[in-house]
C-alpha positions as a Markdown table, in Angstrom:
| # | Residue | x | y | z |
|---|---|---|---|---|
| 1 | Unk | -9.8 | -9.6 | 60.6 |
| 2 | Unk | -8.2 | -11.8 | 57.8 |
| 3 | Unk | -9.9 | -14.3 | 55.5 |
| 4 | Unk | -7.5 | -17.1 | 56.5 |
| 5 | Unk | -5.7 | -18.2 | 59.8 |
| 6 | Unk | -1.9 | -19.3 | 59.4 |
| 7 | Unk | -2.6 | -23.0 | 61.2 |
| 8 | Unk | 1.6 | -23.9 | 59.9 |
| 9 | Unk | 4.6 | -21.9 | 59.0 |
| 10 | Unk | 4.4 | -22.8 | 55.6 |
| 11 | Unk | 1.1 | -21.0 | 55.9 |
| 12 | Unk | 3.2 | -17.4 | 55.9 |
| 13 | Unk | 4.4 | -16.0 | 52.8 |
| 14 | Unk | 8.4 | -14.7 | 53.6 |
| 15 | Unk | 6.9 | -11.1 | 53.1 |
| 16 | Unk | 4.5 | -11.9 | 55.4 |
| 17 | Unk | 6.2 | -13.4 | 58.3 |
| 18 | Unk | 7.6 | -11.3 | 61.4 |
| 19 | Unk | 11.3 | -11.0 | 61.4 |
| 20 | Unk | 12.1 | -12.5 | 64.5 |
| 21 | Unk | 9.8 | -15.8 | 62.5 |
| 22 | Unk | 12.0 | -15.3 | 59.7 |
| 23 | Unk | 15.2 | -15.3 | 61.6 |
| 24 | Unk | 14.3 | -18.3 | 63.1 |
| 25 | Unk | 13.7 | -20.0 | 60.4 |
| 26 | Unk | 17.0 | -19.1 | 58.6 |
| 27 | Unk | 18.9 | -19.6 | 61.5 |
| 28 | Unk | 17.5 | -23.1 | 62.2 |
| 29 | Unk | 17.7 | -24.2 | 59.0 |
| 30 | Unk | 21.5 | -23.4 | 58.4 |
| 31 | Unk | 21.7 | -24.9 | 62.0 |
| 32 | Unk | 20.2 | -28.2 | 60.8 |
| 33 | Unk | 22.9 | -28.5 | 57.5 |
| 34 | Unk | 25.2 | -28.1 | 59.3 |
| 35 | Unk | 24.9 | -30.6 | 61.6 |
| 36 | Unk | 23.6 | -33.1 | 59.3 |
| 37 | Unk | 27.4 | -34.4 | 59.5 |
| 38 | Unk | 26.6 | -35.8 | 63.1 |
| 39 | Unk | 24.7 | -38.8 | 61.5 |
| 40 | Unk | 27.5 | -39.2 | 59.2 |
| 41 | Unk | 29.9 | -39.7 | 61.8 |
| 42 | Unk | 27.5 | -41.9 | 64.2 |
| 43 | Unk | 27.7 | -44.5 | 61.5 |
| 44 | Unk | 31.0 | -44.1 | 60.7 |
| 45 | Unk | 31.9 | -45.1 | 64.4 |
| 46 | Unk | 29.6 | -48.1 | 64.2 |
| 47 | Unk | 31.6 | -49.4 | 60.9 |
| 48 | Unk | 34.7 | -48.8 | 62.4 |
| 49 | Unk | 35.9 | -45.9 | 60.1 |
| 50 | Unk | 38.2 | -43.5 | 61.5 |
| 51 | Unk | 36.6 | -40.1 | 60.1 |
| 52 | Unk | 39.5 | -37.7 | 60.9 |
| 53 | Unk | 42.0 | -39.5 | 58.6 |
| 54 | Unk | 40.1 | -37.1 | 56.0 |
| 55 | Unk | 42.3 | -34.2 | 57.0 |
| 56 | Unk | 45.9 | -33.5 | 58.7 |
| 57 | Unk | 48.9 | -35.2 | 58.6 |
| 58 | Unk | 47.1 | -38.4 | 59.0 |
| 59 | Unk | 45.5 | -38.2 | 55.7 |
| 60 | Unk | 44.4 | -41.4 | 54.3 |
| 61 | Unk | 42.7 | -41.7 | 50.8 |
| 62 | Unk | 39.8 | -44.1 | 51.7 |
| 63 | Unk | 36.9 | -44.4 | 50.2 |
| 64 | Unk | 34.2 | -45.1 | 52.5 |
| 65 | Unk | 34.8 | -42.0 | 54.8 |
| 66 | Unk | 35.7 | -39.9 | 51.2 |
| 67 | Unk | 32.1 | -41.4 | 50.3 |
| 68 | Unk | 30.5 | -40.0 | 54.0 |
| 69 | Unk | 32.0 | -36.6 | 53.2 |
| 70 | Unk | 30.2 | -35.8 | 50.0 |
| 71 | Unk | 26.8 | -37.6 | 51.6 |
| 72 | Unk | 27.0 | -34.9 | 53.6 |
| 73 | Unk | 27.3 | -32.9 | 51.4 |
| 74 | Unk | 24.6 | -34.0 | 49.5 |
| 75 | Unk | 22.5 | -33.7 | 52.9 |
| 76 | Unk | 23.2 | -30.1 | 53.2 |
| 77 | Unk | 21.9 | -29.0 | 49.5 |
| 78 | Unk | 19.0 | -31.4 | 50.7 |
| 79 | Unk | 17.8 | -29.7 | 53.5 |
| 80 | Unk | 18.0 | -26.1 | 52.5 |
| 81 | Unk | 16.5 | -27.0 | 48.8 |
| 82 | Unk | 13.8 | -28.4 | 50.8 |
| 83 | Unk | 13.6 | -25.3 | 53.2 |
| 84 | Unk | 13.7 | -23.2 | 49.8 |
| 85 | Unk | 10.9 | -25.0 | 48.4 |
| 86 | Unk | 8.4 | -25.6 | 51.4 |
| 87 | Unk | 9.2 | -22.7 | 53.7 |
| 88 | Unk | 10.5 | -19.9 | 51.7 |
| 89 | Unk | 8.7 | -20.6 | 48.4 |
| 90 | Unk | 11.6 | -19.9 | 46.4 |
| 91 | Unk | 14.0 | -21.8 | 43.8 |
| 92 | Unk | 17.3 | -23.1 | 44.6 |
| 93 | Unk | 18.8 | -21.0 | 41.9 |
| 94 | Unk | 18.1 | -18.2 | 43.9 |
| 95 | Unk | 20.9 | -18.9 | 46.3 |
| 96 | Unk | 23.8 | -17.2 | 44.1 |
| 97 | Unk | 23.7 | -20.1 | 41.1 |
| 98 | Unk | 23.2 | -17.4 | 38.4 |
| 99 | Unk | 24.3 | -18.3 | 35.0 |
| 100 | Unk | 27.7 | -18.7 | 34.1 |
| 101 | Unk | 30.0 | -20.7 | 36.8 |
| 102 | Unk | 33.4 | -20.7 | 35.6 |
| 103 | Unk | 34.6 | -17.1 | 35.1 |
| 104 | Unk | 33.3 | -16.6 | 38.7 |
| 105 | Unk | 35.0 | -19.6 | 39.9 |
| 106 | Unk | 38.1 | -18.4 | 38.1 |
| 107 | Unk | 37.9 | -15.0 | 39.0 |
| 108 | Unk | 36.8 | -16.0 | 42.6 |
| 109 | Unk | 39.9 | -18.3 | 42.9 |
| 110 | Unk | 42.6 | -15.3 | 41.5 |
| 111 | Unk | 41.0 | -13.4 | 44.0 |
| 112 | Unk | 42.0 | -15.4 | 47.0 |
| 113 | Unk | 45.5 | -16.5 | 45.9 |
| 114 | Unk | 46.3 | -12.7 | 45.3 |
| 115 | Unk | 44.9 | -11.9 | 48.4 |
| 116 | Unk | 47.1 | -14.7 | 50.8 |
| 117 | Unk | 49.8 | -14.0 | 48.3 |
| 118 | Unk | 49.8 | -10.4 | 49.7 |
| 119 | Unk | 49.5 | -12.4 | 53.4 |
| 120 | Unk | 53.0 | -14.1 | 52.4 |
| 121 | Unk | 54.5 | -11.1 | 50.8 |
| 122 | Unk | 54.4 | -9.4 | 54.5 |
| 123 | Unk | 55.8 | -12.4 | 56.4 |
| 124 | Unk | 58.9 | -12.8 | 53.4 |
| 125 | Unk | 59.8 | -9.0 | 53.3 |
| 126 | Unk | 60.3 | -8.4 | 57.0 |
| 127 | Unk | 62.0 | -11.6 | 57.4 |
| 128 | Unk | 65.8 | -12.0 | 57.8 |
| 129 | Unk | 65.8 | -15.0 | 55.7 |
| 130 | Unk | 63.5 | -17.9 | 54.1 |
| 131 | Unk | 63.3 | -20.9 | 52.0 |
| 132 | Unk | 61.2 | -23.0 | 50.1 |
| 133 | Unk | 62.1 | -27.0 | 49.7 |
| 134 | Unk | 59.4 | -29.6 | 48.2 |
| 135 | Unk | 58.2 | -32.1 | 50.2 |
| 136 | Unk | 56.4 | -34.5 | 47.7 |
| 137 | Unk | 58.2 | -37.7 | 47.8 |
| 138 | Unk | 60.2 | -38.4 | 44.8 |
| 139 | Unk | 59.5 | -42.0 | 44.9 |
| 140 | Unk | 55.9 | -41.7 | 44.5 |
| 141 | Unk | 54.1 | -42.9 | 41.6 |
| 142 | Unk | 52.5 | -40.0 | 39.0 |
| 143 | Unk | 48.7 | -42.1 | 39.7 |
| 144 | Unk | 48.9 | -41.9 | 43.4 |
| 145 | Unk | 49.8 | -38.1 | 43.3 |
| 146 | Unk | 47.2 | -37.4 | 41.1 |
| 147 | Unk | 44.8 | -39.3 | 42.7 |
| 148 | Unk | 45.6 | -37.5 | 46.2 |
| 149 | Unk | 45.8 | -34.4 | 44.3 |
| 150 | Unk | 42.1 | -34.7 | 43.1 |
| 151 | Unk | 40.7 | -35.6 | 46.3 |
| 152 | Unk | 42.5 | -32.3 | 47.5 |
| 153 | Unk | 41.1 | -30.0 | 44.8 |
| 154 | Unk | 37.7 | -31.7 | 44.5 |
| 155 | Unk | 36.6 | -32.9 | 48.0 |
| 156 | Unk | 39.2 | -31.3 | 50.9 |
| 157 | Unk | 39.0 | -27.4 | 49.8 |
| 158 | Unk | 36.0 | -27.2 | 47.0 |
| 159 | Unk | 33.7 | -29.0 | 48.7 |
| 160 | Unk | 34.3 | -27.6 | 51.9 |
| 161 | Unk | 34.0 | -24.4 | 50.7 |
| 162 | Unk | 30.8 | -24.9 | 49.1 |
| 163 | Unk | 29.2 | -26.0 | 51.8 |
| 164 | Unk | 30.4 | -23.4 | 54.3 |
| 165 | Unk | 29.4 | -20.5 | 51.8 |
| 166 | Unk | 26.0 | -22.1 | 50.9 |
| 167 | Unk | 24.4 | -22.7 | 53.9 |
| 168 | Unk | 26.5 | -19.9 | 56.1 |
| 169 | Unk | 26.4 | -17.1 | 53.7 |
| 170 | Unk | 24.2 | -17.5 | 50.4 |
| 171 | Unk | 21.5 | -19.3 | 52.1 |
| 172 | Unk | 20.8 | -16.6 | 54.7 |
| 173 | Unk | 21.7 | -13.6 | 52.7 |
| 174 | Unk | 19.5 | -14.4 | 50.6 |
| 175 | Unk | 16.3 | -15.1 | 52.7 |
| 176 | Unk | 16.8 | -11.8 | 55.2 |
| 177 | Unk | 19.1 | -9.4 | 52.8 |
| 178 | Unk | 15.6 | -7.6 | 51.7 |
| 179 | Unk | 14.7 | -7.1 | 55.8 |
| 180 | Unk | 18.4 | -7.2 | 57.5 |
| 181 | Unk | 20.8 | -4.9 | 56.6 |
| 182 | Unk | 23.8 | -6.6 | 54.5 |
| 183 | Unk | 26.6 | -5.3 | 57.3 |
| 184 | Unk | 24.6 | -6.9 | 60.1 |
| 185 | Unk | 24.4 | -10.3 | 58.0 |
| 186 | Unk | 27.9 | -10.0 | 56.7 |
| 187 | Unk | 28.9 | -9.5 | 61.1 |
| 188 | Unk | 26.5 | -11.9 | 61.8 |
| 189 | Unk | 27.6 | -15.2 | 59.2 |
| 190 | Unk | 31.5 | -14.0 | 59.8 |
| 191 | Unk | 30.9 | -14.6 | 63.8 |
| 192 | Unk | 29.2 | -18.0 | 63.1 |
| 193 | Unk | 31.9 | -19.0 | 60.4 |
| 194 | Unk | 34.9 | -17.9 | 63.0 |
| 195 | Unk | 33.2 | -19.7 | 65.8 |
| 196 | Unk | 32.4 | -23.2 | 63.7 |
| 197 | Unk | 36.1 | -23.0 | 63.1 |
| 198 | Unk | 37.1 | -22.9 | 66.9 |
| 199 | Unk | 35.2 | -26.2 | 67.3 |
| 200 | Unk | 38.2 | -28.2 | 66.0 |
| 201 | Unk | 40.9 | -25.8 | 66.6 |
| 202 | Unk | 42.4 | -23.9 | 69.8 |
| 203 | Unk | 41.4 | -20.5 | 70.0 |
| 204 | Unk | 43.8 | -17.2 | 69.7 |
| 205 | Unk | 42.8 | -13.7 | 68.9 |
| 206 | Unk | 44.9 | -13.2 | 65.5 |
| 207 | Unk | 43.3 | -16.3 | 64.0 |
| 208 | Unk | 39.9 | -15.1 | 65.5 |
| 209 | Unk | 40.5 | -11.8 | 63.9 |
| 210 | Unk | 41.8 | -13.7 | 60.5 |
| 211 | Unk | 38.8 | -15.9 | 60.1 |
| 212 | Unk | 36.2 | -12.8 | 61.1 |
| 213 | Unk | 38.1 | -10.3 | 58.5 |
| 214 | Unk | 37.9 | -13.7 | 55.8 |
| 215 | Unk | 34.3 | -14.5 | 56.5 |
| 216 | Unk | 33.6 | -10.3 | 56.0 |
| 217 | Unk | 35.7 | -10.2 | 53.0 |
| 218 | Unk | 33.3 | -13.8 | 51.3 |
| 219 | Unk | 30.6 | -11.8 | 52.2 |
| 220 | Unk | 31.1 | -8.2 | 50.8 |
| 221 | Unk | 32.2 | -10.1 | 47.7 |
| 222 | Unk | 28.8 | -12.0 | 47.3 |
| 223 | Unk | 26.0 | -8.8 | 48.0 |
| 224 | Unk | 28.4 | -7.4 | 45.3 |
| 225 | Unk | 28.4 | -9.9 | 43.0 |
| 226 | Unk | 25.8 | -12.3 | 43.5 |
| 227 | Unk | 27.3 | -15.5 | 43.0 |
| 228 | Unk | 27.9 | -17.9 | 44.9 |
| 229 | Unk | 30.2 | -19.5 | 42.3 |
| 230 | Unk | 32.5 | -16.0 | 43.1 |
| 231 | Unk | 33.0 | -16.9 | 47.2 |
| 232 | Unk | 33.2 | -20.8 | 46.4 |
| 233 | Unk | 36.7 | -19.5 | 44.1 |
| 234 | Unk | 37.8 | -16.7 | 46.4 |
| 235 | Unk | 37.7 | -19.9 | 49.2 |
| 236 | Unk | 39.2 | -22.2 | 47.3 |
| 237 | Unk | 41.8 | -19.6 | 46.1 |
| 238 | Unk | 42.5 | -18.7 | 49.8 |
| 239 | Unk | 42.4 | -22.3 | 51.3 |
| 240 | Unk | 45.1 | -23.4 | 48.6 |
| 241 | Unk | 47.8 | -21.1 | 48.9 |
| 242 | Unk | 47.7 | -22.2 | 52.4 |
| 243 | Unk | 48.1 | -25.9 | 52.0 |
| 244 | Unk | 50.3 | -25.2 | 49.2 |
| 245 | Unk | 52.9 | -23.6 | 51.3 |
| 246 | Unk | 51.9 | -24.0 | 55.1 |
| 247 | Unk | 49.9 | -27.7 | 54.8 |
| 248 | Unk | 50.7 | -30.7 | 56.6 |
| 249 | Unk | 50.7 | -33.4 | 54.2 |
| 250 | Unk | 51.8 | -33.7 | 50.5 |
| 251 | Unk | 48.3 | -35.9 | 50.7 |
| 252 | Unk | 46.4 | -33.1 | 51.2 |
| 253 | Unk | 47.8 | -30.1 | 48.8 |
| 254 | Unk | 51.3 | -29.4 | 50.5 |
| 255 | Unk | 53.8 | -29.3 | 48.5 |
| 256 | Unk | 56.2 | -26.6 | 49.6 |
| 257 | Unk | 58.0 | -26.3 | 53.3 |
| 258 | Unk | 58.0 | -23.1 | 54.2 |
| 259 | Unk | 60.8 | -21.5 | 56.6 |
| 260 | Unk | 60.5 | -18.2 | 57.8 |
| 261 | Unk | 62.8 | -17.1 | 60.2 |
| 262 | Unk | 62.9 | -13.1 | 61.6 |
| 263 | Unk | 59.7 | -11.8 | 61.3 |
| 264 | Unk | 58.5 | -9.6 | 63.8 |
| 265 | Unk | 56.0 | -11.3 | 66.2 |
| 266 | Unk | 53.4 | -8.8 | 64.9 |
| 267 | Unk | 53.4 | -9.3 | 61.4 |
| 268 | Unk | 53.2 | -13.3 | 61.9 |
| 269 | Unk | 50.3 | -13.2 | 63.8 |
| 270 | Unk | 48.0 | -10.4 | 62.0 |
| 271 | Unk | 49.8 | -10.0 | 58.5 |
| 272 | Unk | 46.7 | -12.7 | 57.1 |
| 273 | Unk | 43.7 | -10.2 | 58.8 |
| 274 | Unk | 45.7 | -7.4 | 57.6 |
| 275 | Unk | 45.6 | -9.3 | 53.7 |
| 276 | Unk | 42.0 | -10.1 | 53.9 |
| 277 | Unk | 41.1 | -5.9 | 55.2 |
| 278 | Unk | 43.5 | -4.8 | 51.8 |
| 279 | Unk | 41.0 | -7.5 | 50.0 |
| 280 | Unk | 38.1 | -5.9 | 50.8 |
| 281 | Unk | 39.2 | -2.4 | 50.0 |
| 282 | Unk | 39.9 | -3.5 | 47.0 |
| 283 | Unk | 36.4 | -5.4 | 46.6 |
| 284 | Unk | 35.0 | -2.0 | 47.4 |
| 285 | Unk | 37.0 | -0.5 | 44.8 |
| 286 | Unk | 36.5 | -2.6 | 42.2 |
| 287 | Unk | 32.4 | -2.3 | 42.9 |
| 288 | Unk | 32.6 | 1.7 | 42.9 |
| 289 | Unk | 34.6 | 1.7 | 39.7 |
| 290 | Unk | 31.8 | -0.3 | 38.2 |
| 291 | Unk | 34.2 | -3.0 | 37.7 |
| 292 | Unk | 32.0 | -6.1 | 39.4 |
| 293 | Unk | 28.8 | -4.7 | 37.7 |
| 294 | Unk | 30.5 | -4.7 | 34.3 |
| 295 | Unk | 31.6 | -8.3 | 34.6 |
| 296 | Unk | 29.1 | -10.0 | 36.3 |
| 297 | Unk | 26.0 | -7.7 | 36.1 |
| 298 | Unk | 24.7 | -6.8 | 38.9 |
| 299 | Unk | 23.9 | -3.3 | 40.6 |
| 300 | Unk | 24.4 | -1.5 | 43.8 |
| 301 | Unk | 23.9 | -3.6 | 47.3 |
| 302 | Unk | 19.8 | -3.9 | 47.7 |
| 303 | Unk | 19.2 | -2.1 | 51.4 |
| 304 | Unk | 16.2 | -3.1 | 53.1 |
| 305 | Unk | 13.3 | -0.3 | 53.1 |
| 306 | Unk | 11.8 | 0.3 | 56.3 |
| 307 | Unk | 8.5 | -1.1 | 56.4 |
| 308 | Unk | 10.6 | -4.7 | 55.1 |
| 309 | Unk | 11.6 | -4.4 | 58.6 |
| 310 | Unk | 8.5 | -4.4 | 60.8 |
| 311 | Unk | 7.7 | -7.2 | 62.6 |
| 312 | Unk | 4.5 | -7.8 | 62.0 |
């Protein structure tokens, strides 16, 4: 018999709880952050402020909604630093922040425009012919732009990408990785990450297959390096060569038209899974060559043992 009866969840060390408890857990509290935007947009509604200016063609620089967007934000480091704290007894430091953000942010953001670059390269080399015409308005004054610009960089693809990777992929890594093995969480977040995405767009296999093959390609890159700071960059990286070239408003990053005319059906719908695949091998690469240890100092993916995997 035990000295002590766990009366509260709290009561259970991580080590100690079953897995499926665990899970649970995890899963709710991702679940939870994610939502936290539904209160968000409640008030919004109430005030009268159209929250889906913030994106598309319709872009308009407001402040309230702009404001809304980072409270939410806010809300999701909230609730899983509190989950780190009360539940899982750990720091909020231990969810990738290690030391040293911007060579991983740079290195991360490289990454990803390399990577859709290689996406482009495909569609432009089996075309019969394209062009390239900027759409930012002449007329427009340097402040505007800038201002636009920030909001773009800051808020539209950086914050966004933080809070996808921190509560979809560093947050739960880093809570089952010692118990799960890292190919069933990397499946696991990639299916979640490709479905979240389907709740505001219409569904197609090559996109399904893009986002799962992106959401694998984030996670392989943080078991090997460990930083969150490295998937934030490889996001961003990714997420602004798109606008860039395929966006939909000079409001929101676009700034080249892109025309592509000849491809073969094919390539235009799988050339981006295709791109983020040839990213991971060379992620893999890179890790067996020692390359990622070297630079950011970390060793081998951590497997969990067996007995971290009993239930009870």
């Amino acid at each position: 018999m035990t000295d002590r009866t766990a009366t509260h969840l709290g009561d259970h060390s991580p080590q100690e709880r079953p897995l499926w408890l665990q899970v649970v857990l995890v899963t709710s509290i991702a679940l939870i952050a994610m939502i936290s935007m539904l209160p968000f947009l409640g008030i919004a509604k109430l005030l009268g402020v159209d929250m889906s200016k913030l994106s598309g063609a319709q872009f308009q620089f407001q402040a309230v909604p702009v404001l809304f967007f980072f409270g939410y934000g806010a809300t999701v480091v909230l609730v899983i630093a509190l989950a780190q704290k009360y539940l899982h007894r750990r720091s909020l430091k231990d969810l990738g922040f290690r030391p040293g953000f911007l060579i991983p942010l740079i290195t991360g953001t490289i990454f990803g425009i390399a990577t859709k670059a290689v996406w482009l390269a495909m569609l432009l080399l089996s075309a019969d012919e394209y062009s390239f015409s900027n759409i930012v308005p002449t007329d427009l004054s340097m402040i505007s732009y800038v201002l636009h610009y920030l909001y773009f960089l800051i808020g539209f693809i950086t914050l966004n990408s933080f809070i996808e990777e921190f509560s979809i992929r560093a947050y739960p890594f880093e809570n089952l990785r010692k118990r799960i093995h890292p190919v069933v969480l990397a499946v696991a977040s990639s299916a979640v990450f490709t479905v979240g995405h389907f709740l505001a767009n219409e569904f197609s296999i090559p996109y399904a297959l893009a986002l799962m093959s992106a959401g694998l390609l984030y996670s392989c890159v943080y078991f090997q390096t460990g930083s969150i700071w490295a998937i934030i960059g490889l996001h961003n990286g990714a997420n602004w060569f798109t606008f860039t070239f395929f966006g939909s408003s000079w409001k929101i990053g676009h700034i080249y038209e892109t025309t592509i005319s000849g491809t073969p059906q094919w390539i235009v719908e799988y050339s981006s899974c295709i791109a983020y695949l040839l990213a991971i091998g060379v992620a893999f690469t890179l890790a067996r060559l020692g390359v990622i240890s070297y630079f950011f100092g970390t060793s081998k993916i951590e497997y969990p043992s067996d007995d971290s995997q009993q239930t009870s």
